[in-house]
N, C-alpha and C positions, 0 to 999 in steps of 0.2 A: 418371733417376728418383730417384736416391740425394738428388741435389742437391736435388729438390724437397723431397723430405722431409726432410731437415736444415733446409733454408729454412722450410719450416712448423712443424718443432720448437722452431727457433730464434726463430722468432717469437712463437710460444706462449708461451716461458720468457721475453722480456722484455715480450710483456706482461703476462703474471704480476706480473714486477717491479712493472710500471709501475702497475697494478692494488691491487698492494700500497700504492702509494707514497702514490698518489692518494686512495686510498680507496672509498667505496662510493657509486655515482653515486645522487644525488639530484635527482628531477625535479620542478618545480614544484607545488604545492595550489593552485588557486583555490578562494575562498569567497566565495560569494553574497555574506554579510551579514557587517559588520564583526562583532568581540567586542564584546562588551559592556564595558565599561569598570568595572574595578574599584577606581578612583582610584589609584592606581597609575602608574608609567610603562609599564609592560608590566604584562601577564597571563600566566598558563601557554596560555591561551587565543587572546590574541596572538600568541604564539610559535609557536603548533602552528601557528594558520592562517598564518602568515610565512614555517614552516616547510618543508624542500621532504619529497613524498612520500619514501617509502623504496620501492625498485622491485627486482625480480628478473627484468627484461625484459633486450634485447639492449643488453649492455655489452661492456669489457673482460673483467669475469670470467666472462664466457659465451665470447668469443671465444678467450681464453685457453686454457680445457681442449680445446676441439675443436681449434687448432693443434697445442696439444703433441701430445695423443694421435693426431692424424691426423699428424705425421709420426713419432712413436715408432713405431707399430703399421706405418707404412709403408717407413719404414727398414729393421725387421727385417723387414717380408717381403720389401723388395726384395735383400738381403743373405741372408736362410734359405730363402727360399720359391721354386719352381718356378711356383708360380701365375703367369699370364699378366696380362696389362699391367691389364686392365680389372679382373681381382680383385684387382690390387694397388692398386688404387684405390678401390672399392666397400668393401672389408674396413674401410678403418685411417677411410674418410668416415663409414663405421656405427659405429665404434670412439670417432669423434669424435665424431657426437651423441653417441651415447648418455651419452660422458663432458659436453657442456655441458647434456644435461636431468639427470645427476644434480647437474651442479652449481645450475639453477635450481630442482631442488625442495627438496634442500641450505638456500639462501639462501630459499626462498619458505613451506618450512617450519618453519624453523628463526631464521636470522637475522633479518628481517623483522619479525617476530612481537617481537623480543626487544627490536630497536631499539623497536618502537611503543609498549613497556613501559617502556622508559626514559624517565622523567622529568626533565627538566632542573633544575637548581638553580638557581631564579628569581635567585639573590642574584648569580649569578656570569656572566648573560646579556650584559652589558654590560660586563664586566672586561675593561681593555685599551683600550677606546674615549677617543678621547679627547675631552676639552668645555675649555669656556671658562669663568672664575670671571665672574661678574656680580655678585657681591655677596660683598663680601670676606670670609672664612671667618676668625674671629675663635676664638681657643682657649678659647672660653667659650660663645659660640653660634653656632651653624652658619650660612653664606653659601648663596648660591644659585651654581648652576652651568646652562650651557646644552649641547645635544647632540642631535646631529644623529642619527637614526636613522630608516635607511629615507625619507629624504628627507621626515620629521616634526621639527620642532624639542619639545624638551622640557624644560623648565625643572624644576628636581628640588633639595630642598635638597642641603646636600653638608657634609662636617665633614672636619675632614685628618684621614688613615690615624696621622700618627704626632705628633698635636695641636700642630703647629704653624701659625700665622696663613699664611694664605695671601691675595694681593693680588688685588682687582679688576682682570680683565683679562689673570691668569696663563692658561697654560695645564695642563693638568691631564691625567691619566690616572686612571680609573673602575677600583677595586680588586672593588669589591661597592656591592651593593646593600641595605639594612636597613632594612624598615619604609617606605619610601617617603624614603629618606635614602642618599645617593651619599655612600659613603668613599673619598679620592681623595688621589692624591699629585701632588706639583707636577713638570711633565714634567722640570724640570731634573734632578731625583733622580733619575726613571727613565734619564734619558741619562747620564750618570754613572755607571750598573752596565752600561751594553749599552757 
């Protein structure tokens, strides 16, 4: 019995880890009707419905506290406790709910709530992506750039992050976004610091 419960402790603590690592499972939004388009390449509005739900259902971080606690609570009593086989099983099982609903009311009260609050910062949705120069980005007025997002192509003007000419046909990396204007560096720069 000891083995089991080490084994379900042990399990618990790395998917904790792994819980941690990963982060907090996000399940799909469908939405009926597109956004409404605010000339723009994206909206806040875009984004959300793209975005995935935030959920306090059966994950890793649910799975996680009922492991631990069901083999902590089970270890020690099969090591302190005289109780018989079936209360050493029923005890540290109740032990373990009850520790993954305090963790989904935990996350369903609390966290949930705070992510749906959070606001993303339009300018920085596309930073890191990378596009193609189609219109050479001249240090006096801005080229155009092209970029694949969500299997949409989007043509967006584009100026260099650090004002230098950049050629038709470079590739490029999306720093921010301003005003419906992509600030971008040429990928050779960014390969060069990684």
């Amino acid at each position: 019995m000891a083995y089991l419960f080490l084994s379900a402790l042990l399990l618990g603590l790395i998917l904790g880890v792994v819980a941690m690592l990963v982060g907090v499972e996000r399940r799909p939004r469908h939405t009926a009707h597109p956004p409404a388009s605010t000339g723009l390449p994206f909206s806040h509005e875009s984004v959300m419905a793209a975005s995935s739900e935030i959920s306090a259902r059966f994950h890793l971080p649910v799975v996680s506290p009922f492991a631990t606690t069901f083999g902590a609570v089970g270890y020690l009593m099969t090591r302190y406790s005289s109780i018989g086989i079936v209360g050493r099983i029923i005890i540290p099982a109740v032990a373990g709910a009850l520790a993954a609903a305090g963790v989904v009311i935990l996350v369903a009260r609390w966290a949930v709530p705070s992510a749906r609050r959070d606001v993303p910062d339009e300018r920085f949705l596309w930073q890191g992506l990378p596009a193609r120069v189609t219109s050479a980005i001249d240090t006096e007025k801005p080229g155009r750039i092209i970029i694949e997002v969500d299997g949409t192509r989007h043509a967006v003007l584009a100026v260099s992050l650090n004002g230098d000419p950049i050629g038709q046909g470079s590739d490029v990396i999306i720093e921010r976004i301003e005003d419906g204007t992509a600030f971008v560096e040429p990928w050779t720069a960014v390969e060069q610091r990684l």
